[in-house]
C-alpha positions in Angstrom: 4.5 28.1 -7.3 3.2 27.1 -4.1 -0.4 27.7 -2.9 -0.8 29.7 -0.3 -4.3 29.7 1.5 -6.6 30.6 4.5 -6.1 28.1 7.4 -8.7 28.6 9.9 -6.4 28.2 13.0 -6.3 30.0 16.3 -4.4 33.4 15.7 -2.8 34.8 19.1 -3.4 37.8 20.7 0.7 39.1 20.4 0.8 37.7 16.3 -2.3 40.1 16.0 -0.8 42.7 17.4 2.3 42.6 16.0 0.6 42.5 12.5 -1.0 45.6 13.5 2.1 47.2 14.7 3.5 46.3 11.1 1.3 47.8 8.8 0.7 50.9 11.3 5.0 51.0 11.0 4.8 50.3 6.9 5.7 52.9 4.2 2.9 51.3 1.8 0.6 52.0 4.7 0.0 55.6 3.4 -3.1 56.8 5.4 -3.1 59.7 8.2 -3.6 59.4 11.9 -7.1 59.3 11.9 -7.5 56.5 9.9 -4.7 54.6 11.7 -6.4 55.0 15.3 -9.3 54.1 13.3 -7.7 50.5 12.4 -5.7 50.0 15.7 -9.5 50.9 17.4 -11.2 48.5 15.8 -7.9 45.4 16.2 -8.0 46.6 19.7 -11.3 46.3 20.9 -11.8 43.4 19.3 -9.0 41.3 20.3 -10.1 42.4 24.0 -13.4 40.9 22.9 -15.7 43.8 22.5 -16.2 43.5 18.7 -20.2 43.9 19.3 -19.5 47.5 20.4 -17.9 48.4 16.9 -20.6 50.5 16.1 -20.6 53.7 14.1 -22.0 56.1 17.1 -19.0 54.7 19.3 -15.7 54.7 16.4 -16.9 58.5 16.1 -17.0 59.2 19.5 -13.8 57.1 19.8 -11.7 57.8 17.1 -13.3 61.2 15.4 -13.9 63.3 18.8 -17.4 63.2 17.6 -20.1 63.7 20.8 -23.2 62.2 21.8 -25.5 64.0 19.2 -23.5 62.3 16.6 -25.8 61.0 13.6 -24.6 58.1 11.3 -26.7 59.1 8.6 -26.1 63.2 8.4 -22.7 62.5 9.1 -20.8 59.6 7.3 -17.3 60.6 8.5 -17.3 56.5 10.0 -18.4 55.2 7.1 -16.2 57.2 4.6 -13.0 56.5 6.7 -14.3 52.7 6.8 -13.8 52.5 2.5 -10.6 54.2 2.9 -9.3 52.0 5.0 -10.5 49.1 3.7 -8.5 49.8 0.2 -5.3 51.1 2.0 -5.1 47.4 3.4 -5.4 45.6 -0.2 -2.9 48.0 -0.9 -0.5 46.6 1.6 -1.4 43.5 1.4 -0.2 43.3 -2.2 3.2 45.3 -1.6 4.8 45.3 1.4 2.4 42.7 3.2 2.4 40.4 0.1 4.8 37.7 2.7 2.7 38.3 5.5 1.2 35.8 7.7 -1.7 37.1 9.5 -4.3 39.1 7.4 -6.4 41.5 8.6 -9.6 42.3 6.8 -12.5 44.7 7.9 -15.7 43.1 5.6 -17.7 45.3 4.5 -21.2 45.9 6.0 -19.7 46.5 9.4 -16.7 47.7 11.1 -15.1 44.5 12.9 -12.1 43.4 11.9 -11.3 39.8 10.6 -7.8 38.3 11.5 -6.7 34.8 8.7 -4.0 32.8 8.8 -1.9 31.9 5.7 -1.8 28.4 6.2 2.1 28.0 4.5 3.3 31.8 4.0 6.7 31.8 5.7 7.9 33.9 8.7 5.9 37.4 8.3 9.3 39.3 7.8 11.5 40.1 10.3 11.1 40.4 13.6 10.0 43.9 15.0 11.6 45.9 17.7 10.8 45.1 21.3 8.2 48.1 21.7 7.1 48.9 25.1 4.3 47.0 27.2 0.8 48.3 25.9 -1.5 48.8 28.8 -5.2 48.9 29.2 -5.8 45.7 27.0 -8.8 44.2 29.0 -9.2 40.9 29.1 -6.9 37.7 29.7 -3.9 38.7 27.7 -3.2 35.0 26.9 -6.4 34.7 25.4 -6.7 33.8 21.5 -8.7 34.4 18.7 -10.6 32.1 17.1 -10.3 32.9 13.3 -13.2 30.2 12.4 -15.7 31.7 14.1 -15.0 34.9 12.9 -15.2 33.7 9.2 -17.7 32.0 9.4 -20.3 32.1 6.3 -17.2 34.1 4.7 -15.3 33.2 1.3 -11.8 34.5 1.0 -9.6 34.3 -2.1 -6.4 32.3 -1.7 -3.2 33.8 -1.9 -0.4 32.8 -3.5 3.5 33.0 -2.1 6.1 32.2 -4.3 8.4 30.3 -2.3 11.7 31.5 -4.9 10.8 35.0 -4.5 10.1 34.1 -0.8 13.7 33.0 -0.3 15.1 35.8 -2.2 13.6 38.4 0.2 14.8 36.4 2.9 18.3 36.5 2.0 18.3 40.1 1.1 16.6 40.7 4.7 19.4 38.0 6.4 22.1 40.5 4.7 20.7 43.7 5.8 20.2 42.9 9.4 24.0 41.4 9.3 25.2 44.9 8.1 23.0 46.6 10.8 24.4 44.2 13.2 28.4 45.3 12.4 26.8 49.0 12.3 25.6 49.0 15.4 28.1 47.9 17.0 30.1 50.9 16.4 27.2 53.1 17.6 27.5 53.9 21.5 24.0 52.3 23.2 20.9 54.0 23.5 20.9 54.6 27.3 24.4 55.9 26.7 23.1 58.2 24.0 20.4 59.1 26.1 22.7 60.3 29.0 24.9 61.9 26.8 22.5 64.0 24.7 20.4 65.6 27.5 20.9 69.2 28.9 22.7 70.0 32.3 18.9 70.0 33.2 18.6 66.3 32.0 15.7 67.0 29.6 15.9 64.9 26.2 16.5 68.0 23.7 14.6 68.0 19.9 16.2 69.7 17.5 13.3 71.1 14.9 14.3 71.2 11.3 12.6 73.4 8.9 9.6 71.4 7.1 10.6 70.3 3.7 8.2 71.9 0.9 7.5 69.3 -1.9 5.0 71.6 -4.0 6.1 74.2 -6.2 5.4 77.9 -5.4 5.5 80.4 -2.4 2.5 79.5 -0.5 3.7 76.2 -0.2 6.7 77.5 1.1 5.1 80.0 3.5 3.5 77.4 5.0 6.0 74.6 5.7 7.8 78.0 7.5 4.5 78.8 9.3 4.4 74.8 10.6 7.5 75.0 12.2 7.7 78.3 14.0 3.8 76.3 15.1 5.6 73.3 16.4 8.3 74.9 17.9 5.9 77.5 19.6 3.5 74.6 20.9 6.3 71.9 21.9 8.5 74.3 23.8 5.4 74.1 26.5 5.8 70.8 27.8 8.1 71.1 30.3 9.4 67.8 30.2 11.7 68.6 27.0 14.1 71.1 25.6 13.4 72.3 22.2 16.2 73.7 19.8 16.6 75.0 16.2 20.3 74.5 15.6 22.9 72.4 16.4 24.5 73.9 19.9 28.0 75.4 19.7 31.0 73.6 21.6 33.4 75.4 23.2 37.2 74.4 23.8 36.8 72.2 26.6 33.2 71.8 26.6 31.2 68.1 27.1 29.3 68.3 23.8 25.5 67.8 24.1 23.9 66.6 21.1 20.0 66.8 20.4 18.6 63.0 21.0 16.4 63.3 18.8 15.1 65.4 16.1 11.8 66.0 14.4 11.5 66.3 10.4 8.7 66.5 8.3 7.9 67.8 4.7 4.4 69.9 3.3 2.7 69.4 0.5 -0.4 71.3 -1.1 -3.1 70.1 -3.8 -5.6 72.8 -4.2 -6.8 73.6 -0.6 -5.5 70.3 0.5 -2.8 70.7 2.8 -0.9 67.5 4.0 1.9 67.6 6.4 4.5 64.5 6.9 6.1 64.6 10.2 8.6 61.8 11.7 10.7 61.7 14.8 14.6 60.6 14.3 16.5 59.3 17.3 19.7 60.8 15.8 22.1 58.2 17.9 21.5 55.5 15.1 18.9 57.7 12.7 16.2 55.0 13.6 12.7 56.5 12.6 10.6 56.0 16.2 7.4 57.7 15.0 6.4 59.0 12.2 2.4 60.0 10.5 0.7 61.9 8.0 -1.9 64.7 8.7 -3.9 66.3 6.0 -6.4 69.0 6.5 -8.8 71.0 4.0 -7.9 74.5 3.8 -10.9 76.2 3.1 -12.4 75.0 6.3 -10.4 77.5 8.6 -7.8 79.5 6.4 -4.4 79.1 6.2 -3.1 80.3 9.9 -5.9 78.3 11.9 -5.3 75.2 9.6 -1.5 75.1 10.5 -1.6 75.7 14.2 -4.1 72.9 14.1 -1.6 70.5 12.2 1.5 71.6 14.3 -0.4 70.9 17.6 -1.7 67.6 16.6 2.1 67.0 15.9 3.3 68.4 18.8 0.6 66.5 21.1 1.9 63.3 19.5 5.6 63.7 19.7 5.5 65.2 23.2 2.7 64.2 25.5 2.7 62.5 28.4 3.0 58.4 27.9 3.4 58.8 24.3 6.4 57.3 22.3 9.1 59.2 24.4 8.0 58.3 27.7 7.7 54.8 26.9 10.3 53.4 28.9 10.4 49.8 31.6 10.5 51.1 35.0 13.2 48.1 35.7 15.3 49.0 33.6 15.8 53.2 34.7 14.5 52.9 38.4 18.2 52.2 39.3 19.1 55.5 37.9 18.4 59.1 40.1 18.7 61.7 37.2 15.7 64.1 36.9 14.7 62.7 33.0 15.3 58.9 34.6 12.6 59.7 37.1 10.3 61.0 35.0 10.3 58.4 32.4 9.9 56.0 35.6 6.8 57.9 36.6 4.8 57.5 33.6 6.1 53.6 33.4 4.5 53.5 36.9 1.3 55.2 36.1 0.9 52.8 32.9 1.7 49.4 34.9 0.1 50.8 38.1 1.4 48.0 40.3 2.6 48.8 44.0 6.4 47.6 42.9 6.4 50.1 40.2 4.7 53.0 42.7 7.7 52.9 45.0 10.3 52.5 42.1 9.7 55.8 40.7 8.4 57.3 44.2 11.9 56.4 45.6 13.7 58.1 42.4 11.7 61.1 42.1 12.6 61.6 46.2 16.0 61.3 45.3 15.8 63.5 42.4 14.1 66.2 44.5 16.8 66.4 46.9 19.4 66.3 44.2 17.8 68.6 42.0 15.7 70.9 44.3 14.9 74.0 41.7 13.6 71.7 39.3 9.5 72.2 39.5 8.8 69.2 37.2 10.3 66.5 39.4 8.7 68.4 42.2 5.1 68.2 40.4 5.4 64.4 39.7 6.4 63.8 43.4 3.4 65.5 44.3 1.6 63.5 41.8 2.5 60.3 43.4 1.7 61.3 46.8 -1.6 61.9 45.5 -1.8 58.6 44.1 -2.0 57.4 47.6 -4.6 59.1 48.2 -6.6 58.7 45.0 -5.9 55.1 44.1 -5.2 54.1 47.8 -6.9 50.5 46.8 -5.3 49.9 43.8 -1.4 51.2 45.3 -2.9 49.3 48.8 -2.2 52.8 50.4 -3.9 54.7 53.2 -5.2 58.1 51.9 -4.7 60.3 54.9 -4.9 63.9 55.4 -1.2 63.8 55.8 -0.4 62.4 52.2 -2.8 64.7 50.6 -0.7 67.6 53.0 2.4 66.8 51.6 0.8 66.0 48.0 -0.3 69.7 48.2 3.2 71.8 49.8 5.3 70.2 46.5 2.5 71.1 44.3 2.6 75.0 45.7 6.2 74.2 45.6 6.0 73.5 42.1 4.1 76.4 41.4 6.5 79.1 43.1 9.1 78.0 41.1 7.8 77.9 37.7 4.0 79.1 37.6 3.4 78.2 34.0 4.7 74.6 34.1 1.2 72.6 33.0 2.2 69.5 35.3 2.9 72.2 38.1 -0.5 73.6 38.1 -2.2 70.4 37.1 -0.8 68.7 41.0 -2.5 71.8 42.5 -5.5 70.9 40.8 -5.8 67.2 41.7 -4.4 68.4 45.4 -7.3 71.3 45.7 -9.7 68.9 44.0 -9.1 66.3 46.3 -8.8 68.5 49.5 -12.4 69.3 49.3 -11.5 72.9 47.9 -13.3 72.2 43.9 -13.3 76.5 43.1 -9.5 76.5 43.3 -8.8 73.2 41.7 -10.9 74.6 38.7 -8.6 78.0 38.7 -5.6 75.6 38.7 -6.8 73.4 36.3 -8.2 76.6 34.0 -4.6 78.0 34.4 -2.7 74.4 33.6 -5.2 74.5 30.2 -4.3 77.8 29.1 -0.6 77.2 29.5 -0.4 73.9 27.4 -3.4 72.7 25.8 -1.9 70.7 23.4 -0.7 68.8 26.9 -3.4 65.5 26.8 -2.9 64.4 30.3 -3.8 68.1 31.6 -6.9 68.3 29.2 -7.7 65.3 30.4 -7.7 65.7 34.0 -8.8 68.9 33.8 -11.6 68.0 32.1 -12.5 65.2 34.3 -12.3 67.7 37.2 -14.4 70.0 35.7 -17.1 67.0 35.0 -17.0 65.9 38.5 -17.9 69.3 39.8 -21.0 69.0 37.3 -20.0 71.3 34.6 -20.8 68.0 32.4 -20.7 69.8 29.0 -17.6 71.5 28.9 -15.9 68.5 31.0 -16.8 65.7 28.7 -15.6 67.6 25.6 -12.2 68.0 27.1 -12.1 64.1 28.1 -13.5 63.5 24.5 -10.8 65.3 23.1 -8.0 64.3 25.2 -9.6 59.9 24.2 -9.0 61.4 20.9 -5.4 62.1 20.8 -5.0 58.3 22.4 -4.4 60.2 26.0 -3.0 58.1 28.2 -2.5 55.9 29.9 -4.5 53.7 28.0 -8.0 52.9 29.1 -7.9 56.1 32.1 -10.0 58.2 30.4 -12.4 56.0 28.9 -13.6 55.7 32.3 -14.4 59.2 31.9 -16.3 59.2 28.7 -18.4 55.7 30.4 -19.4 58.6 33.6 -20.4 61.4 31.2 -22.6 59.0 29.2 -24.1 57.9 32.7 -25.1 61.4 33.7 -26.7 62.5 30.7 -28.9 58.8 30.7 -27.3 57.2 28.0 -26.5 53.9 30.1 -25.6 51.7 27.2 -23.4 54.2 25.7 -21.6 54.1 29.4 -21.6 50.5 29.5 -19.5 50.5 26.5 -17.1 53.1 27.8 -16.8 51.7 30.7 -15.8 48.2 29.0 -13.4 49.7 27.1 -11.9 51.4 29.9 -8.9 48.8 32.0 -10.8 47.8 34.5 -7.8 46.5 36.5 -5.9 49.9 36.6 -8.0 50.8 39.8 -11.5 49.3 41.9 -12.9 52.2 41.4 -13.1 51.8 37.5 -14.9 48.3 38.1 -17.2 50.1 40.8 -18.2 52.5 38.1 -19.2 49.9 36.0 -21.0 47.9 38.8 -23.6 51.1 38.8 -24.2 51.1 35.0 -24.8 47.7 35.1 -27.5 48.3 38.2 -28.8 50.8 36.4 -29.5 48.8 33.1 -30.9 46.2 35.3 -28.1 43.3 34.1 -27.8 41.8 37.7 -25.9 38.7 36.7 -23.1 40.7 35.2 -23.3 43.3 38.3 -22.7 40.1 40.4 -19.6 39.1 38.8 -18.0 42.9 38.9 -19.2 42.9 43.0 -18.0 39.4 43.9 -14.8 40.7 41.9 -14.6 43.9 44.4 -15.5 41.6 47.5 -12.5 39.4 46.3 -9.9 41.6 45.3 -10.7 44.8 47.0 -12.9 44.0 49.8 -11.4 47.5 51.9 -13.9 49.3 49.2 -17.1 48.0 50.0 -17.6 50.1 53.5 -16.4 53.2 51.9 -18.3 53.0 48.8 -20.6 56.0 49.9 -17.3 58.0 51.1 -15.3 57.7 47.5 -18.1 58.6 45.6 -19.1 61.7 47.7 -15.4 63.1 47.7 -15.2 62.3 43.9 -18.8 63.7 42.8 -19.5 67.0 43.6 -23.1 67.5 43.0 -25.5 65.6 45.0 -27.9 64.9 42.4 -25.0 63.8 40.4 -24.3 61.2 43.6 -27.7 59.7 44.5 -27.8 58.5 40.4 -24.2 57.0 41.1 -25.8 55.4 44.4 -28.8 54.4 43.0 -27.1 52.2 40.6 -25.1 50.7 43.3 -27.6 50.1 45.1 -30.2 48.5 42.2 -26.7 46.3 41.1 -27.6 44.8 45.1 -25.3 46.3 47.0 -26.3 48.3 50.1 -24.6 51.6 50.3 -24.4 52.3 54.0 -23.2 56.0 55.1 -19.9 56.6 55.3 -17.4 58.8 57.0 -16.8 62.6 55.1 -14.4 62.5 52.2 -10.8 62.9 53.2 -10.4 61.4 56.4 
């Protein structure tokens, strides 16, 4: 037996995050979604350096949907979920993490995590699939975490590795990935699969099974029924998929047209407890991409309310925009002109937002439109990048013209007439109205994308921060609230959101730490946001560094400061606060030209 203990070395960013990425993935790992956006909230923030801000008022807002009347002490939901989590990782940590290299802790007393290094453990296990580029960490992403100075004044048990049964798990892991190996070659490759298994329309297609009941008795069964007629009622609204219940027929002759993937999931009760397990199979190679656990007190809303709640948090997370099927390198598809292609390189673009990216998937979707001129959702997301332009015109170094925002708005209407119920249809009307100085009709657009898929984050989410904008603050924010709470994406858009709701109702520190949290690099106007907090709180030294940042990297802003805000903010009131702090940060907002030109 070989000791095993804490070295206090630098751990990296990436061996943090792929420790996170392998207990979130693990079987011991047995806790439902709340409490595993709770853990990846707190690893997050912190390795982006923000570990001060880990405080119970902002994990509730963030993780819990709770708003800004939240009380730590008549509500303990942080605290609770804190001690749950805090045993679920022992529990790991002495099954399936028992090899593992980097330890993460969360010591009690506060809600920061705590990342050791075992000094002689062997490789953590194997490697981890490539996953997908994560955006919206702030921060230099080659920073590293200093593990010293966050134990400091900290004791922590050694642990012990036998390097035999070390060995032996090695081997047995050397053998299994040499039979996956021979395996997979004789699978055809996931692209392949993926342009095999779609519908003429070139949607990926879900096949639904029934849920799996694991208690005893009728209810039990009623319900794991009622779930899936639930899922299949909410997920056949995002327009971006095709949703099936069987396996389609073949006829003589027919291509055959297999689901891609397929979702499964089992129900059990205990008492009024209700927990449903849901995964989603990619059926190619029967890899499990996603999978979590959702549990739900009966008594709270009966039996029909608490199912449609549990389907369309399911639903949400294995179809919403820029979640785990839309995860996809823009490199690596832009090449391709099919309708699915495109869209998958439209949210890779909105999630990089780099100019390169912009014209990959701008130059697809055009190409798509004129191949595929009946389809509304290519039509929508070509409308949505034309709006871009005009939105994030510094960001995409664009020139937002009435012309753009013209032809942003004939696709939307386009879009509309031919399907008037598809949510990303209605939702480029919205940001087209909204933006063309027209807020009553972006609101009926946005109140009509809602209503047809609410379970769609991205529309919540932009509806929401179109209805804060035009000052209905209250029902706005709880929208944008929601939507942070379903991890809407891409990842740090909406924080920026939550960072101006805090603003306008005074809470400036709260807004500072939304605003932090939020990528400030995704778009100049996110950092001018927080250059008026920061006036406002009178912190001039760290207002300097966010202007000289603007004058250095988006210097076009600065004379049409007065101009962006104006076409963005509705309200006047709600404007000359957003000015003020501009202007108490030390920058002079001089009068601009109207919105739009």
């Amino acid at each position: 037996m070989t000791s095993a203990g804490i070295n206090r070395v630098v751990a990296s960013q990436e061996d943090v995050q792929q420790q996170l990425e392998r207990i979130l993935s693990s079987r011991e790992f047995r806790l439902p979604e709340r409490a595993r956006k709770f853990l990846e909230f707190v690893v997050t923030e912190t390795l982006a350096g923000r570990r001060d801000y880990l405080k119970a008022f902002t994990i509730a807002q963030a993780v819990f949907g709770r708003d800004a009347n939240f009380d730590a002490q008549q509500d303990p939901c942080v605290r609770i979920e804190a001690g749950r989590l805090r045993r679920e990782l022992e529990h790991y940590y002495l099954t399936a993490g028992a090899a593992d290299r980097i330890i993460i802790t969360i010591p009690k007393g506060g809600y920061a995590p705590v990342f050791d290094v075992i000094e002689t453990a062997g490789p953590a296990d194997m490697e981890l699939p490539e996953q997908p580029d994560q955006p919206g960490l702030s921060g230099d992403d080659s920073r590293e975490i200093n593990t010293a100075a966050d134990t400091i004044g900290r004791e922590q048990p050694d642990r012990r590795l036998s390097r035999p049964l070390y060995w032996l798990l090695a081997a047995g892991v050397a053998i299994i990935l040499a039979s996956a190996a021979v395996l997979l070659q004789q699978l055809e490759s996931p692209k392949a699969a993926r342009k095999r298994a779609t519908t003429t329309e070139n949607r990926p297609t879900i096949l639904v099974e029934r849920f799996e009941s694991v208690s005893d008795g009728g209810l039990a069964s009623d319900i794991s029924r009622g779930i899936t007629d639930d899922i299949i009622e909410k997920l056949v609204r995002f327009n971006d998929i095709v949703v099936v219940t069987a396996m389609p027929r073949i006829k003589t002759g027919q291509v055959s047209s297999e689901p891609l993937y397929a979702l499964q999931g089992s129900v059990r009760l205990e008492g009024s407890q209700l927990r449903s397990t849901a995964r989603l199979v990619r059926r190619v190679d029967a890899a499990v991409i996603w999978a979590s656990n959702y549990d739900a007190d009966m008594k709270v809303q009966g039996i029909p309310k608490t199912q449609a709640s549990l389907a369309g948090d399911i639903a949400a997370a294995v179809a919403r925009p820029f979640g785990v099927m839309f995860q996809t390198d823009t490199a690596a598809i832009a090449g391709n002109a099919d309708a699915f292609s495109c869209v998958l390189s439209y949210y890779s673009y909105r999630s990089e937002m780099t100019v390169q990216a912009h014209e990959a998937a701008k130059s697809c979707l055009q190409r798509a439109v004129e191949e595929a001129p009946a389809d509304s959702n290519v039509a929508a997301l070509l409308s949505l990048i034309h709006l871009d332009e005009f939105r994030f015109s510094y960001q995409l170094h664009t020139k937002s013209t009435a012309a753009t925002l013209g032809i942003a708005k004939d696709l939307a209407v386009r879009a509309v007439q031919l399907d008037p119920k598809n949510a990303r249809a209605l939702q480029a009307l919205m940001l087209a109205d909204f933006f063309g100085n027209d807020p009553a009709e972006a609101l009926r657009a946005g109140a009509a994308a809602y209503a047809s898929n609410p379970n769609d984050t991205e529309v919540a989410g932009e509806y929401g921060l179109r209805l804060s904008m035009s000052g209905e603050w209250d029902k706005g924010c709880t929208l944008i609230s929601e939507a942070v709470g379903k991890n809407a994406g891409p990842r740090g858009y909406y924080q920026v959101g939550m960072a101006l709701c805090a603003f306008m109702r005074g809470d400036t520190q709260a807004a500072e730490l939304w605003s932090r949290m939020s990528d400030l690099n995704y778009n100049p106007m996110h950092r001018l946001v927080l250059l008026s907090i920061l006036g406002a709180l009178g912190k001039q030294q760290e207002a300097k560094e966010q202007l000289d940042w603007i004058r250095r990297e988006s210097p076009g802003l600065i004379p049409n400061i007065r101009r962006e805000v104006v076409s963005r903010l509705a309200r006047p009131q709600d404007q000359q606060r957003f000015l003020a702090g501009i202007e108490a940060a030390g920058l002079s907002v001089q009068n601009g030209d109207a919105p739009g030109n």
